[in-house]
MIPA-525708 format. One record per residue (C-alpha): y, z, x. Coordinates in pm, 1 decimal. Each point is the difference from the previous one (the first is absolute). Example, Ala and Ser with C-alpha at 12.3 -4.5 7.8 and 13.67 -1.06 7.14 Angstrom:
2
<site><v>-450.0</v><w>780.0</w><u>1230.0</u></site>
<site><v>344.0</v><w>-66.0</w><u>137.0</u></site>
end
This chain:
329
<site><v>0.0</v><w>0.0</w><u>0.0</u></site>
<site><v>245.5</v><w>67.3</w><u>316.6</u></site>
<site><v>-100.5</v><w>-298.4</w><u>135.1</u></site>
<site><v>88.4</v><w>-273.7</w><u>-306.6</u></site>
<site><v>268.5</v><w>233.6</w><u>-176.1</u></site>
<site><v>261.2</v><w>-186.8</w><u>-55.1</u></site>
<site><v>306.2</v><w>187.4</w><u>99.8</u></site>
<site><v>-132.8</v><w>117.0</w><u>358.6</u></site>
<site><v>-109.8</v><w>-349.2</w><u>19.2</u></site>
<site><v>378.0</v><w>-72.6</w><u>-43.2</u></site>
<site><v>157.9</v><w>275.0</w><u>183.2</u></site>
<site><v>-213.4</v><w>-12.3</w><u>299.6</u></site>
<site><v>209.3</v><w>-242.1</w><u>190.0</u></site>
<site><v>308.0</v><w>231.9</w><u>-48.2</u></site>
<site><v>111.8</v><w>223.3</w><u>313.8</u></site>
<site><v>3.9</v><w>349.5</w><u>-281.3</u></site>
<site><v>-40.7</v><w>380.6</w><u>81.6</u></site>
<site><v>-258.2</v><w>-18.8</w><u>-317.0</u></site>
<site><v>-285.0</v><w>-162.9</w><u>207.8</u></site>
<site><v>12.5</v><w>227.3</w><u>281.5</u></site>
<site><v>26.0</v><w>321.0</w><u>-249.4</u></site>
<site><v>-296.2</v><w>-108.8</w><u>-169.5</u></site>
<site><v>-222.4</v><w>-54.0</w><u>347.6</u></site>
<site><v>152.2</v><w>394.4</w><u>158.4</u></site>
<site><v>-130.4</v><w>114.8</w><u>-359.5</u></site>
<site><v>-340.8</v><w>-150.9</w><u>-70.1</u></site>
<site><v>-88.5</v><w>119.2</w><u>352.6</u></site>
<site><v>167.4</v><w>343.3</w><u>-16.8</u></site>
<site><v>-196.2</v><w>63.1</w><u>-334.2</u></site>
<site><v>-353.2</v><w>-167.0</w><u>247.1</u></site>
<site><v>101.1</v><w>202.3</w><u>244.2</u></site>
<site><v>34.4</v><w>338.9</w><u>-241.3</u></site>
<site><v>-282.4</v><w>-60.1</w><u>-160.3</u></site>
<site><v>-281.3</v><w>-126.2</w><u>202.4</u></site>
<site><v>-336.2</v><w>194.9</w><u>132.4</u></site>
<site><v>-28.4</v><w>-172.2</w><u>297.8</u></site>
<site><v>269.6</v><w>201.2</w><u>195.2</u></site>
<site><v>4.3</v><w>429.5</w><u>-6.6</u></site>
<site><v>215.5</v><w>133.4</w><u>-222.3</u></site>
<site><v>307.9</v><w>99.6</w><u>250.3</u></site>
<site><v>-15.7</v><w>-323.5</w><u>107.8</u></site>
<site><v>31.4</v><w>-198.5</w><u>-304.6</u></site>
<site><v>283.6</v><w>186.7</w><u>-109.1</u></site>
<site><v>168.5</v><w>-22.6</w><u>333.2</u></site>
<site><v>-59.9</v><w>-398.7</w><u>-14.2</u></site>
<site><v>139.4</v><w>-22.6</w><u>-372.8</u></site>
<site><v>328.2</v><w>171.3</w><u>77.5</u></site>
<site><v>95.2</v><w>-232.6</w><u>316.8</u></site>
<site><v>-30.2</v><w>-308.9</w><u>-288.5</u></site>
<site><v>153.4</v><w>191.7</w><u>-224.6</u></site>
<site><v>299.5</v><w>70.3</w><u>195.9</u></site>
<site><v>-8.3</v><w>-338.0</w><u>150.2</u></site>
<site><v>-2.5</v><w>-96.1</w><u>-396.4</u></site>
<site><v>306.0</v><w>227.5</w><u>-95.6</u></site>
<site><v>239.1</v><w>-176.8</w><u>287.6</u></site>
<site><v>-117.1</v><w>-336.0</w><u>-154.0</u></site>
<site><v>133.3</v><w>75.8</w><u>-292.1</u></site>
<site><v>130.2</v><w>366.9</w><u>-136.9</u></site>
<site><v>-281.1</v><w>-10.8</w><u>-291.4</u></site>
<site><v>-265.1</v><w>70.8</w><u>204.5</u></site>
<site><v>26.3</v><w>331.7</w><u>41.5</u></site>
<site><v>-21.7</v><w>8.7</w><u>-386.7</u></site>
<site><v>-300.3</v><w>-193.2</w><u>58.7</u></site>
<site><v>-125.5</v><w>260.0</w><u>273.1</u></site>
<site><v>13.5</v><w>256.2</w><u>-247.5</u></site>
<site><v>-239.4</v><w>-183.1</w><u>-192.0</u></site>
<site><v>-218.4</v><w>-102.4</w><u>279.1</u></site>
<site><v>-3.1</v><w>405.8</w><u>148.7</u></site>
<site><v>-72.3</v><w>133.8</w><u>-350.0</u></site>
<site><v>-329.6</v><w>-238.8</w><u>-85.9</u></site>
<site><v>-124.8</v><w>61.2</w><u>360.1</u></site>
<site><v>-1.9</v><w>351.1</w><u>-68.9</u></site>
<site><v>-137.6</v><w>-30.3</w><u>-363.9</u></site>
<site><v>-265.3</v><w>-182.9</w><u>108.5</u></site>
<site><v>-56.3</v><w>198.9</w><u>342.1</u></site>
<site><v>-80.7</v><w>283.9</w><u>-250.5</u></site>
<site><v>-252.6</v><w>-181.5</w><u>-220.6</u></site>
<site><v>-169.9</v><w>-203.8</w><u>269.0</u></site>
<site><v>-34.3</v><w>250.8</w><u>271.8</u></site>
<site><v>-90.0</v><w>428.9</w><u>-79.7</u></site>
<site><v>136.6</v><w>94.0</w><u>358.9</u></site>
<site><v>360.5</v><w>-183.0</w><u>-94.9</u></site>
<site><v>52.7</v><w>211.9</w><u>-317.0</u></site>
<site><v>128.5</v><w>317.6</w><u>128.1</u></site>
<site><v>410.3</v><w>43.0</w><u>-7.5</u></site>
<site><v>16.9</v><w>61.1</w><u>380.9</u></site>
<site><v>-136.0</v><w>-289.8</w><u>45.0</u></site>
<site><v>179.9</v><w>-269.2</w><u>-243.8</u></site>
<site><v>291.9</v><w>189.6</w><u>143.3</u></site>
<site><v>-108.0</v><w>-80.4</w><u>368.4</u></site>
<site><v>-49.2</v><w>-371.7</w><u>-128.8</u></site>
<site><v>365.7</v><w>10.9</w><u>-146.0</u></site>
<site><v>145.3</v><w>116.0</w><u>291.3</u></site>
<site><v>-182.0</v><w>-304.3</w><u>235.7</u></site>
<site><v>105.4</v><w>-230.4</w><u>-261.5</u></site>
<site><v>371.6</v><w>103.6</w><u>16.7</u></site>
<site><v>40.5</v><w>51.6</w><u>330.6</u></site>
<site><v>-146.4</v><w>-341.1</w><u>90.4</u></site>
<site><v>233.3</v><w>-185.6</w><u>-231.6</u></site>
<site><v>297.2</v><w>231.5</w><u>150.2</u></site>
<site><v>-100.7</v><w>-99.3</w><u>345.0</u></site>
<site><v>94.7</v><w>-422.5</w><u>-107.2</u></site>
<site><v>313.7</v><w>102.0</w><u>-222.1</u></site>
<site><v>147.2</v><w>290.2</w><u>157.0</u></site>
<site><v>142.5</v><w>-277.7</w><u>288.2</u></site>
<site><v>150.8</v><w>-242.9</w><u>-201.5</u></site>
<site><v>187.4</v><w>332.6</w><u>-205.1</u></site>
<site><v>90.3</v><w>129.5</w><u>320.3</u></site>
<site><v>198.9</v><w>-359.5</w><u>78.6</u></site>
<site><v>107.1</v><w>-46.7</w><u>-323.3</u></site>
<site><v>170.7</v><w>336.3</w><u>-0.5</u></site>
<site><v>149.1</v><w>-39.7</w><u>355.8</u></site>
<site><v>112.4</v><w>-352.8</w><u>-96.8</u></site>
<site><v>76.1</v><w>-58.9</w><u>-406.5</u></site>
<site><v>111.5</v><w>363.8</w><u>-44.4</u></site>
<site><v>-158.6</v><w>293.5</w><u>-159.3</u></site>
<site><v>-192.6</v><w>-35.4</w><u>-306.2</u></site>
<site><v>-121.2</v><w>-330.4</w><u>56.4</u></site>
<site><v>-396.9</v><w>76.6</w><u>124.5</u></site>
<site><v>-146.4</v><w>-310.0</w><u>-37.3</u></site>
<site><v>195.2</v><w>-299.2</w><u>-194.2</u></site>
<site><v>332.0</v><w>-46.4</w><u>-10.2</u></site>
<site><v>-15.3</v><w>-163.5</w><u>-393.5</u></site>
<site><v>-159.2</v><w>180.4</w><u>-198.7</u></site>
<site><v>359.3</v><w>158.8</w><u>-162.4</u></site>
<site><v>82.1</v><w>-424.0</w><u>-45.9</u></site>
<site><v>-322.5</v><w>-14.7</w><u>-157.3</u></site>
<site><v>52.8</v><w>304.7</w><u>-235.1</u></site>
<site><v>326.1</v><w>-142.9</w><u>-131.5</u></site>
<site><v>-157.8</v><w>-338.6</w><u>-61.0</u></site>
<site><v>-199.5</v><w>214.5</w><u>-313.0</u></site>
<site><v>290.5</v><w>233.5</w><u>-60.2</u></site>
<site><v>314.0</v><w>-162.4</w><u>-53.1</u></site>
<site><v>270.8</v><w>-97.1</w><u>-260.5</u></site>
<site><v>44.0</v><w>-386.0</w><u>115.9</u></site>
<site><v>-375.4</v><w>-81.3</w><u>-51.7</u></site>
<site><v>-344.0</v><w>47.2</w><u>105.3</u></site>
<site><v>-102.2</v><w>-214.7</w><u>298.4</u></site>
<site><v>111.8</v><w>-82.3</w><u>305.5</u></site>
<site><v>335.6</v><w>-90.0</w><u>44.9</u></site>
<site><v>235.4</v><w>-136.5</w><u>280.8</u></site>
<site><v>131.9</v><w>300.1</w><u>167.9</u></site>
<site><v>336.7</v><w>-162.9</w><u>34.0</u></site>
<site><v>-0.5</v><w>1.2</w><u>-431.1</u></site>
<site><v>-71.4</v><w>405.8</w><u>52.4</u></site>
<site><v>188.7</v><w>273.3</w><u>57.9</u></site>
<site><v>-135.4</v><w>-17.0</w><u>380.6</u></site>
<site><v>199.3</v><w>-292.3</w><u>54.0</u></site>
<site><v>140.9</v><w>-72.6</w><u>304.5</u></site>
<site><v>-215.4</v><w>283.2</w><u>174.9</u></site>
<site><v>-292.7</v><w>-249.1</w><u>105.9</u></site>
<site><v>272.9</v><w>-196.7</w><u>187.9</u></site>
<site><v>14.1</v><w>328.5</w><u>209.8</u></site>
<site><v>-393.1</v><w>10.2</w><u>-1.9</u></site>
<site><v>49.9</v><w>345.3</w><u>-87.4</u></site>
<site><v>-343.6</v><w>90.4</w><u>-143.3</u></site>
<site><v>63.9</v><w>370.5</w><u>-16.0</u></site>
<site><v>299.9</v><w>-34.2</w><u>-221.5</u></site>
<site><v>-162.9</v><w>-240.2</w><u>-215.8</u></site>
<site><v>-347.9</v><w>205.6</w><u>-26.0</u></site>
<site><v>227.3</v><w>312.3</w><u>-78.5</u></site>
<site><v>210.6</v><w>-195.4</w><u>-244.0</u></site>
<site><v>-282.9</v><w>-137.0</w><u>-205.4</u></site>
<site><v>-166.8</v><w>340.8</w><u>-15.5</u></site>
<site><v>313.4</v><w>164.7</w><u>-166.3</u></site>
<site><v>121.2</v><w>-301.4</w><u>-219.7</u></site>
<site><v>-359.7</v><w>-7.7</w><u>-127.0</u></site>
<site><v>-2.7</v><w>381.2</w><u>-27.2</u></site>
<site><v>365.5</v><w>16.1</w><u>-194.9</u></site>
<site><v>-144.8</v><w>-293.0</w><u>-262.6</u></site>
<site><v>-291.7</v><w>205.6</w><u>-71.9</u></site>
<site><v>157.7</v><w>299.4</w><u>-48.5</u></site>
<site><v>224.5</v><w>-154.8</w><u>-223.7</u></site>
<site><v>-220.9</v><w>-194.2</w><u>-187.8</u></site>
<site><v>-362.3</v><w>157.8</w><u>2.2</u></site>
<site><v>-94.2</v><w>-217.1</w><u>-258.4</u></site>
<site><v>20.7</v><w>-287.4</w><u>254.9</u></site>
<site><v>-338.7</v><w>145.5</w><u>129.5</u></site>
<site><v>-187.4</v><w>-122.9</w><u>-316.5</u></site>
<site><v>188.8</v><w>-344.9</w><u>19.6</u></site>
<site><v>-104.6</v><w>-53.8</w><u>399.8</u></site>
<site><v>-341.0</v><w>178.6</w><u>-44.9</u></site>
<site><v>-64.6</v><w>-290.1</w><u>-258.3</u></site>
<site><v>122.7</v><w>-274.7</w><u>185.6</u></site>
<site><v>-151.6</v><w>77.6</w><u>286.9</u></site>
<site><v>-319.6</v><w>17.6</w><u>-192.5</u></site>
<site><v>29.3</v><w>-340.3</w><u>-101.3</u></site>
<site><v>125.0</v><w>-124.7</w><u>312.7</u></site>
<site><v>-315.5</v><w>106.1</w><u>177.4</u></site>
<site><v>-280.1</v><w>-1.1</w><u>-235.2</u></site>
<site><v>55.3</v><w>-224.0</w><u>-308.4</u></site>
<site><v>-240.5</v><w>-281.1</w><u>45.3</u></site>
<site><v>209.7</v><w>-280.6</w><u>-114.0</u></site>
<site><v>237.1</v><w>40.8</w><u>274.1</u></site>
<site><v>-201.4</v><w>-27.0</w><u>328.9</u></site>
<site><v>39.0</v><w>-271.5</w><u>174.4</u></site>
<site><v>156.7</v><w>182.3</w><u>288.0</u></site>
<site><v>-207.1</v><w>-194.9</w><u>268.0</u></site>
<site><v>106.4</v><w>-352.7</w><u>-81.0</u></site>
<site><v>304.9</v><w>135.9</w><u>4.7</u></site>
<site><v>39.8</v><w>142.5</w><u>305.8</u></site>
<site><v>-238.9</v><w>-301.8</w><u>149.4</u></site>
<site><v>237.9</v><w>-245.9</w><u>-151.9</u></site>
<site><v>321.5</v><w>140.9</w><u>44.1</u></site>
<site><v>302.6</v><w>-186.3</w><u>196.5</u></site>
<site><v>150.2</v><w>250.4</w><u>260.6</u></site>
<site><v>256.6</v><w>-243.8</w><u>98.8</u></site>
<site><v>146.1</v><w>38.0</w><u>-386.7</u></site>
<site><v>199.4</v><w>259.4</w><u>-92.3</u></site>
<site><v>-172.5</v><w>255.6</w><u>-268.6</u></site>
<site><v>-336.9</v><w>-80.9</w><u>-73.2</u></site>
<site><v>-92.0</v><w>-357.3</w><u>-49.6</u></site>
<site><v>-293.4</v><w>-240.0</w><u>25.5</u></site>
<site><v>-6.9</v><w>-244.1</w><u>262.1</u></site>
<site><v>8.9</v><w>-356.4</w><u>-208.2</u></site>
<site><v>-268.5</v><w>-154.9</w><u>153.4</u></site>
<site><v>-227.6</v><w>278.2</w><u>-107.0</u></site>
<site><v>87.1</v><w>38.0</w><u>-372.9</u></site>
<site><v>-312.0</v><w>-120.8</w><u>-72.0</u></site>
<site><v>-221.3</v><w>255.1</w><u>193.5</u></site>
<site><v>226.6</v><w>249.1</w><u>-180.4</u></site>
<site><v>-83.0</v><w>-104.3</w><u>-338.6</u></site>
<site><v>-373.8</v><w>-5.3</w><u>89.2</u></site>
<site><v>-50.4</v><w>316.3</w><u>203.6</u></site>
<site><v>190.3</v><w>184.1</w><u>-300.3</u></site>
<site><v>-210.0</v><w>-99.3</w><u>-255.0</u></site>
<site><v>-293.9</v><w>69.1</w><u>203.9</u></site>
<site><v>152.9</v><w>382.0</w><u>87.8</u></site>
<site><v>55.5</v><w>74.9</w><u>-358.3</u></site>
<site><v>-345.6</v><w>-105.9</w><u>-61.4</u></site>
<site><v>-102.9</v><w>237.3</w><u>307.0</u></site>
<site><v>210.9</v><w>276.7</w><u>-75.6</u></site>
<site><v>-117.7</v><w>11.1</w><u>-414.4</u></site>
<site><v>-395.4</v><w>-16.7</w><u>181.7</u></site>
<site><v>108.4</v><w>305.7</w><u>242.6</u></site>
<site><v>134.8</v><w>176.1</w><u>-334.9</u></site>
<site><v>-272.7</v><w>-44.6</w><u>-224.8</u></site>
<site><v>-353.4</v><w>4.2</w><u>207.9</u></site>
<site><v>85.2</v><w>324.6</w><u>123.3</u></site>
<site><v>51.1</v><w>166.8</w><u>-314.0</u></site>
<site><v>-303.0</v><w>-107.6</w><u>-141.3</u></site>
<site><v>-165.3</v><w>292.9</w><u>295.8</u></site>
<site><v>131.6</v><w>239.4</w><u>-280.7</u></site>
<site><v>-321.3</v><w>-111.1</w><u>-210.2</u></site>
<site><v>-239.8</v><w>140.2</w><u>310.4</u></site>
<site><v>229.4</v><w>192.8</w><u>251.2</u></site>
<site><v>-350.9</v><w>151.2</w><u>143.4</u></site>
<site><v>-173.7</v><w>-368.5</w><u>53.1</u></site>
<site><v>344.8</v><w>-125.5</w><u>130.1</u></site>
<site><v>63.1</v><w>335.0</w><u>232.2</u></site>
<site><v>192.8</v><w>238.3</w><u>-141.9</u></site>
<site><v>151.7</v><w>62.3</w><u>383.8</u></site>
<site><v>124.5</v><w>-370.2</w><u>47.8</u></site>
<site><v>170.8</v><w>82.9</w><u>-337.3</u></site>
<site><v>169.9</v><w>337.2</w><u>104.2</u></site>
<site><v>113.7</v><w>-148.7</w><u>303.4</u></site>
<site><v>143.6</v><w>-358.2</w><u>-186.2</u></site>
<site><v>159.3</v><w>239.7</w><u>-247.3</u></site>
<site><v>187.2</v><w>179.7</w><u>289.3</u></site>
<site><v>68.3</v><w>-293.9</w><u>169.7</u></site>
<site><v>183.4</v><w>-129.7</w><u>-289.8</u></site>
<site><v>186.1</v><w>336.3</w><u>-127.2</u></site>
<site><v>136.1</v><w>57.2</w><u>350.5</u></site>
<site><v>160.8</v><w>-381.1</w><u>17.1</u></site>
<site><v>96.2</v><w>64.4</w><u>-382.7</u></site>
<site><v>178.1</v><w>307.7</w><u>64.4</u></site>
<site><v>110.9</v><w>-120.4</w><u>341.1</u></site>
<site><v>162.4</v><w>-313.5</w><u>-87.7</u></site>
<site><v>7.2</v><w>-47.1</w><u>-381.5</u></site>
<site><v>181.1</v><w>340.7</w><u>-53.2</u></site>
<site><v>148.7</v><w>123.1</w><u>323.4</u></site>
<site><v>113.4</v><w>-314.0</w><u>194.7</u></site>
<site><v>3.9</v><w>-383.2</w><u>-95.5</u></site>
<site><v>-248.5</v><w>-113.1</w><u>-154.2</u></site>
<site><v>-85.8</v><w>-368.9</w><u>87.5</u></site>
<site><v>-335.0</v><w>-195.2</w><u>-52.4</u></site>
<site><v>-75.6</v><w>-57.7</w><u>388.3</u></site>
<site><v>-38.5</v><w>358.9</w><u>76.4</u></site>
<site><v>-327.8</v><w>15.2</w><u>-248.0</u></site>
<site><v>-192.1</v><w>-168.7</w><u>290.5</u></site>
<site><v>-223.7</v><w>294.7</w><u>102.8</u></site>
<site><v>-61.7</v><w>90.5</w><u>-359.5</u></site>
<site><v>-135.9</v><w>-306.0</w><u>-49.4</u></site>
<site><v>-219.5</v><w>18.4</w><u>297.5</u></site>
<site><v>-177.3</v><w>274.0</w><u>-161.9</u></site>
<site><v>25.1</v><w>-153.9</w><u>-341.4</u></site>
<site><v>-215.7</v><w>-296.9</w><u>102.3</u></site>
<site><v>-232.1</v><w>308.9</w><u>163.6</u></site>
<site><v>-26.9</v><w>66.0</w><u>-321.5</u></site>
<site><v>-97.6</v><w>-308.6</w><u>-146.2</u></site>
<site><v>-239.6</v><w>-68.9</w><u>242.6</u></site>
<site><v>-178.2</v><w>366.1</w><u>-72.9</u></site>
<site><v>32.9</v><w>-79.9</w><u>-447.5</u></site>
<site><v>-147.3</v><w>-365.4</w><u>37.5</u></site>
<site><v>-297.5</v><w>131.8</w><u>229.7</u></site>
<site><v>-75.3</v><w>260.6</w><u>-260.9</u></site>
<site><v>63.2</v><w>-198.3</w><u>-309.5</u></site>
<site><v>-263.0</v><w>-265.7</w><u>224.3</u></site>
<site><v>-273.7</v><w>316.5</w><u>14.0</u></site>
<site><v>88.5</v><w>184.7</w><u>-378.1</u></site>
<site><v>-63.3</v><w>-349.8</w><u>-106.1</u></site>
<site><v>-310.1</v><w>-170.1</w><u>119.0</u></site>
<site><v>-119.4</v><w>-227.0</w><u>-309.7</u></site>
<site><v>330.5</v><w>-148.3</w><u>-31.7</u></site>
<site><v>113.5</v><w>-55.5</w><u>358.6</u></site>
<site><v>-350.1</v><w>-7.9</w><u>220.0</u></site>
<site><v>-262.3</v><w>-256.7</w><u>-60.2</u></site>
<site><v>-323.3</v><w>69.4</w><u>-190.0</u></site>
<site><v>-340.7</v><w>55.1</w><u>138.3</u></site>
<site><v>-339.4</v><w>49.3</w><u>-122.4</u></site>
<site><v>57.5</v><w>367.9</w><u>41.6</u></site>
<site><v>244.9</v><w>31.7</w><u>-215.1</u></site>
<site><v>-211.3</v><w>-112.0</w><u>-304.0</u></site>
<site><v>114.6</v><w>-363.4</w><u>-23.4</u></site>
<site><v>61.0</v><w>-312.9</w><u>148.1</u></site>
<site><v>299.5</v><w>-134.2</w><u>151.1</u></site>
<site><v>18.2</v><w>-225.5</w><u>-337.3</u></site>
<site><v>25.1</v><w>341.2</w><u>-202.4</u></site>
<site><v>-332.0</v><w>-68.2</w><u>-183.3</u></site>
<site><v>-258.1</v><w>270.3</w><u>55.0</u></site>
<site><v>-357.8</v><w>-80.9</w><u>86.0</u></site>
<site><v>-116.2</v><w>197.1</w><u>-338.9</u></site>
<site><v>234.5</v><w>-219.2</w><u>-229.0</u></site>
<site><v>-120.2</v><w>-364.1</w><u>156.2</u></site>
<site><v>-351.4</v><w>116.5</w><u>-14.9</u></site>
<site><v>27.2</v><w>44.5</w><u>-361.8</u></site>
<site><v>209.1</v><w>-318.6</w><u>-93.2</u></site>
<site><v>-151.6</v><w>-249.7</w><u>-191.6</u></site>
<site><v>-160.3</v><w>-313.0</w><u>181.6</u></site>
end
């Protein structure tokens, strides 16, 4: 399903954070999880991808969460001599200290260099505006902001400080606004209709100002959408059907696409922007689990989907033995 989905098909020749992200958090979550390596070990290995994940992009430590609180869930029904609190909290410990080892550096510089308070990005207060504004939700041109004129300074502290208390200000005066951006940002990154985010970042003219589509691949655009929708709808409705048999599917897989999800729900539908590029890794683990609800609809489902043999009572044909014995001549 990776392989032939259409938009990673689409996105993959695009130089984006997303692909990287995914790769640090597939192999942190290997890495966390696996019995080939002792237990110390593992969890020493899955921090140093999770913090190289978190400087790839500031989600990942969201992500990390996620990956450090399965390990230990399943450390403690896999393995007896991992279930005792002094030693999940030894495992914690490795974990963070690991992932402080590849972040602390980059904090260190960024707080010598940006300014205090800026750890590890220097957008993230841009970013929070985007979703919490009066002008509108999206991005916009920082020279139609109230920023303007500070990015011809390449000021980046004032303009992550700004951003934060603009943003702040709106929502304190209008905490309504939360519902309004919550639900945008919902359908910005998971209504299925809408995703055709990797044609459109494949097919997009950088030379153009805004976001355009290079001419001579308008066609490609048309196609690739259709085909994304058609993806994205597949990716949306497979997985639910696991709901039917959440123990043949694995009930695991679904806890940890149902975190997955709710962390880049909460993360960028309600908190930050909210736009349909950033549900990449969610649908990595969506078409997890598709793969795991059209293996177990194949095996809850054997006279329907697997051919017939003479042990099951009939012929391929659907006739039994008893019933064309006894037909007339």
């Amino acid at each position: 399903i990776l392989a032939v989905f259409p938009q990673f098909v689409l996105f993959s020749p695009v130089l984006a954070s997303e692909h990287l992200l995914a790769v640090l958090v597939l192999l942190g979550l290997l890495a966390a999880t696996t019995d080939r390596l002792k237990p110390h070990l593992r969890f020493g290995v899955a921090g140093l991808l999770v913090g190289a994940a978190v400087l790839t992009r500031g989600d990942g430590a969201v992500y990390g969460l996620i990956i450090l609180g399965y390990a230990l869930f399943t450390s403690r029904r896999v393995n007896a001599d991992d279930s005792s609190w002094p030693r999940l909290a030894r495992h914690t410990a490795v974990f963070s200290l690991a992932a402080l080892i590849v972040v602390a550096p980059w904090i260190v510089r960024n707080e010598i260099v940006m300014g205090r308070g800026t750890l590890i990005g220097g957008n993230s207060g841009q970013v929070f505006w985007y979703g919490h504004n009066a002008q509108q939700y999206g991005f916009i041109a920082l020279s139609d902001t109230p920023m303007a004129g500070l990015d011809e300074r390449l000021d980046e502290r004032e303009i992550q400080r700004m951003a934060w208390r603009l943003a702040l200000e709106y929502v304190r005066e209008n905490p309504t606004s939360l519902f309004e951006s919550a639900w945008r940002g919902t359908s910005e990154v998971f209504a299925p209709g809408g995703q055709n985010w990797g044609v459109f970042w494949a097919t997009r003219d950088t030379r153009a100002t805004g976001f355009a589509t290079r001419p001579d691949l308008v066609e490609i655009f048309n196609v690739g959408s259709g085909l994304s929708r058609i993806g994205a709808w597949f990716l949306t409705i497979v997985p639910l059907l696991a709901l039917l048999n959440t123990r043949a599917v694995g009930r695991r897989l679904l806890i940890l696409v149902a975190a997955i999800t709710g962390a880049t729900w909460l993360f960028y539908s309600v908190i930050f922007l909210g736009i349909p590029r950033y549900r990449y890794l969610v649908d990595v683990f969506l078409s997890m689990a598709a793969a795991a609800t059209i293996v177990a609809l194949y095996n809850l489902s054997p006279r329907l989907l697997k051919p017939a043999t003479p042990s099951d009572g009939g012929s391929i044909s659907g006739t039994s033995h008893e019933s064309a014995e006894s037909a007339p001549s």
